[in-house]
N, C-alpha and C positions, 0 to 999 in steps of 0.2 A: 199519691206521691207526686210533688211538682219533678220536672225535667230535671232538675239538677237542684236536690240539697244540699242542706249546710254543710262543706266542705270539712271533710274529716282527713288527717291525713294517716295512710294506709290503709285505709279501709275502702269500701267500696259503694257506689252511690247507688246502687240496687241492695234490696234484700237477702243478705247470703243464707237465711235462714230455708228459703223456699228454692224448689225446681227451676221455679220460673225467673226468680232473682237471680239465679245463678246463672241461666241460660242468657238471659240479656250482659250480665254483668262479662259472660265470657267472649260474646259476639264485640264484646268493646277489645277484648285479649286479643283475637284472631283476626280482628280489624285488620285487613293489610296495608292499607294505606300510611300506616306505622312504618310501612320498610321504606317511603321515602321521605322521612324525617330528616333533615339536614343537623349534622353533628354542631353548628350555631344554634339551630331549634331546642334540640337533645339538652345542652347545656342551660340556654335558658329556663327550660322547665328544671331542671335538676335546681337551678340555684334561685327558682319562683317558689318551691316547696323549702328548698331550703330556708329563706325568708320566712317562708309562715310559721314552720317550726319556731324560729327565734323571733318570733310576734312583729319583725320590722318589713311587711308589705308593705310597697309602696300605695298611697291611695289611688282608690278607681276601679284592686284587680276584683274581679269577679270570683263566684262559686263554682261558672262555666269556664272559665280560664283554670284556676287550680285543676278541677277534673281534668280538664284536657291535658294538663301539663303531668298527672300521675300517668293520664292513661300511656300517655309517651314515655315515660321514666319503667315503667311498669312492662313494658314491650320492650324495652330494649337492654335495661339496665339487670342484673339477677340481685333478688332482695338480699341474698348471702353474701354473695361475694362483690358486690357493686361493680361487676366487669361488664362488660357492652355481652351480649350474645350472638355471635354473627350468623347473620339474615337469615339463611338458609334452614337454621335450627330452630329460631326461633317460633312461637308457637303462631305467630303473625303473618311464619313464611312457611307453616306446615301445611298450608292446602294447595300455594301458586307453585311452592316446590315439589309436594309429594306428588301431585294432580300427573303430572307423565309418567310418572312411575306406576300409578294402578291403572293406568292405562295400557302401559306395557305390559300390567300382571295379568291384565283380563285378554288380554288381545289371543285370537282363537289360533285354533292348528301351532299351538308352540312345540316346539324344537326341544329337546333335553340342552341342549347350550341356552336358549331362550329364556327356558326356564330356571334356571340356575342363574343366571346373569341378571335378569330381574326380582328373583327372592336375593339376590346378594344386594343389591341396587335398594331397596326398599329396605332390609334391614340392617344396611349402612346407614341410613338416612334416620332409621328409628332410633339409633343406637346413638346417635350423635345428638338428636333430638331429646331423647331419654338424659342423659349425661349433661347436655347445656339447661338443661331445665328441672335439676335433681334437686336435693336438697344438701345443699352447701354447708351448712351448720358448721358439721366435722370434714376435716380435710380429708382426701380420699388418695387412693393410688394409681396410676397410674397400667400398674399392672393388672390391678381388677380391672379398669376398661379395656385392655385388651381381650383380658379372657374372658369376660363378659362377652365384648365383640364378636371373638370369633365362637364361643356355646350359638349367639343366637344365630348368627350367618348356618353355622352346622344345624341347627336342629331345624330353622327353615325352609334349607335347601335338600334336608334329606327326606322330610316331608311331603313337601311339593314334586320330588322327585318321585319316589315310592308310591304316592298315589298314580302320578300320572302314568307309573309301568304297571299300577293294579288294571287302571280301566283301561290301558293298551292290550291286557291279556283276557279282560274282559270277554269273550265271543259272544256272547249270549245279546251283547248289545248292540244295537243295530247302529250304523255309521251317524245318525241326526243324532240320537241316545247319546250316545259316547261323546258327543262335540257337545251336547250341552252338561254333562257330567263333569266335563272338562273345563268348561266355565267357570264352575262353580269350586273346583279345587283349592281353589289359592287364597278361598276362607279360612277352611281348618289346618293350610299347611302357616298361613299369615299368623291366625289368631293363639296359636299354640306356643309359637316363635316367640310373637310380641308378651305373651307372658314370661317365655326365658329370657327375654330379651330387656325386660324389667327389672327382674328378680337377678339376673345375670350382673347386668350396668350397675346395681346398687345394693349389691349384695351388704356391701361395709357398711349400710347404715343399719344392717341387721346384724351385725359383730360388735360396730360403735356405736349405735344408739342414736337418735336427733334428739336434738335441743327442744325442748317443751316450757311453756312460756305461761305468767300469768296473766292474770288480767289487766295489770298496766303494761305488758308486753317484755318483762323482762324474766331472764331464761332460770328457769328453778331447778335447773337438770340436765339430765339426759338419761334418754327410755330407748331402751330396747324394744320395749314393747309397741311403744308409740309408732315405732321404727316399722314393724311389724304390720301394725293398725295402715300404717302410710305406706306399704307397698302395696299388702293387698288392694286399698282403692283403687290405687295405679294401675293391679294387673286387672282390674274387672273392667276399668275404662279402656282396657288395650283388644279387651275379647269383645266389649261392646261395639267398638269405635269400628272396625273392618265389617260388620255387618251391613249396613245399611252398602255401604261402598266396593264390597264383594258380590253382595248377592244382588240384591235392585238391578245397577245395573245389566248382569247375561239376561235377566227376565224380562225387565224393559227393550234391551234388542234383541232378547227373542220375537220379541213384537213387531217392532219397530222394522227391522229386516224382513219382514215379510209383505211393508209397504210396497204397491208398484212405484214410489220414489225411487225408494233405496236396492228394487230389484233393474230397475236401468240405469242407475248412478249409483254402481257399487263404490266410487272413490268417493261419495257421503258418508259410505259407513263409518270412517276414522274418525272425523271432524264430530259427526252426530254423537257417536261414541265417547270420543274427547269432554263434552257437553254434559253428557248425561254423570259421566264419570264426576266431573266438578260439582256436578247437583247435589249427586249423591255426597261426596264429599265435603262440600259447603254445610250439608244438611247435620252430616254424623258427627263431623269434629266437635260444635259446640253442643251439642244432646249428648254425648261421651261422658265430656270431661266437666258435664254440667251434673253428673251424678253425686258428688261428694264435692262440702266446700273446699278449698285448696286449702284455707286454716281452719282443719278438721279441728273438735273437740272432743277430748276423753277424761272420764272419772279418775280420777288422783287413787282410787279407791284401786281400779285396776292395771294401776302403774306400780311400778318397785319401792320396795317404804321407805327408801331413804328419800325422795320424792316427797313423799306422802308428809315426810318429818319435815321436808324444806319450804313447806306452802302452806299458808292458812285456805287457801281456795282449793272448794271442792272438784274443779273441774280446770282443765288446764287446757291449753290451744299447743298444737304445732302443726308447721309447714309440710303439706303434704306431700310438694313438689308438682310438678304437671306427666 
């Protein structure tokens, strides 16, 4: 495959059919460099794709100019509702933004205020990130992101909490024991969360169905079931995605803190920690969400018949969301 083929528009200049086409194609998603896009830039790509759509490019532009111009439209723009996504939510700004926050969630000898202040911190952030990046089709309420919001802040912070008073009551384990138990906590109180915290945020598209699409891209429906089909990806990318960036890290400074560096410059630990925390997180986000294409396909056959009656194709696409 050359560096940049024949420009398709909507689709994607990697392979979505494989692991690895996906993983490249998402590392263009997550690119941060997108967050300093100047709103003149922004527009000209919008209205460069727009031209090609209506066949009147000017001569000269390139196959690597169009790419570049989705990849920008693509990061900023949401393909539902064509509103901008601002920065922080975006999936471009979910590693520079979230990156202090699982800093904060790993950080040792935490406090019950501590802790509760960073599981609310971090599934504020999920929750708003989930919601800017959902799938727009059908218009949604207002009230379900509330109550979505606050299920997942509660089932997070009651988690994270009730563990940390098991291994405080713990005796049997010895004071090193216990601090590295403790490390490692804010996986299973994080990854239980971010699946209520999915399912919570977007509940309505399992009451109203998304939009499911044929193969020239136009919508022959709306599934329930699809609906279904595209959360669960969502919640397996959200139990995947805190592993690498939960546990790696305490194990790596379990290590690491036992260098004679970092045992006479203990004000290294944060910064080192800082470091490894971004690694981790650089590494999981696109291996996550590189699991499933984001325009999943499914059998017409196990979607609802009046579906089945609206489409000569056997297999139909919709938006999975991120």
């Amino acid at each position: 495959m050359s560096e940049y083929p024949t420009f398709q528009h909507g689709s994607s200049r990697f392979d979505q059919s494989t692991f690895f086409g996906r993983f490249r194609h998402f590392l263009d998603v997550i690119d941060p460099s997108t967050l300093f896009v100047t709103e003149k830039r922004l527009q000209e790509s919008v209205e460069l794709l727009h031209r090609f759509k209506q066949g009147t490019l000017p001569p000269g532009v390139t196959d690597a100019q169009l790419w570049q111009a989705q990849k920008i439209k693509q990061a900023i723009i949401h393909p539902d509702t064509g509103e901008k996504i601002l920065m922080p939510f975006r999936m471009s700004g979910f590693i520079p933004f979230g990156t202090p926050v699982v800093v904060g969630l790993l950080l040792p000898n935490q406090t019950l205020v501590s802790t509760i202040f960073w599981q609310w911190l971090n599934q504020s952030h999920n929750a708003c990130v989930n919601y800017c990046n959902r799938n727009a089709s059908k218009p949604g309420q207002v009230s379900k992101f509330v109550q979505g919001y606050l299920g997942a802040v509660t089932s997070a912070v009651s988690i994270a909490v009730g563990l940390n008073v098991l291994i405080q009551k713990a005796s049997r384990f010895s004071p090193t024991t216990r601090l590295l138990v403790q490390r490692f906590i804010p996986f299973p109180a994080v990854a239980s969360a971010n699946v209520c915290n999915v399912v919570l945020m977007r509940h309505s598209e399992l009451s109203e169905g998304i939009s499911v699409l044929d193969n020239n891209g136009n919508v022959v429906g709306t599934s329930k079931v699809a609906a279904r089909h595209a959360l669960l990806e969502t919640a397996v990318t959200r139990v995947v995605l805190p592993m690498p960036i939960l546990v790696l890290p305490p194990m790596i400074m379990a290590v690491l803190e036992k260098l004679p560096l970092l045992q006479r410059h203990r004000r290294l630990v944060l910064p080192v920690h800082s470091l490894v925390c971004l690694a981790a997180f650089g590494l999981a986000l696109p291996l996550a969400i590189s699991l499933f294409p984001q325009m999943s396909q499914i059998s017409v056959n196990h979607l609802e018949p009046e579906i089945a009656m609206a489409t000569d194709c056997k297999i139909v696409t919709y938006n999975k969301g991120l």
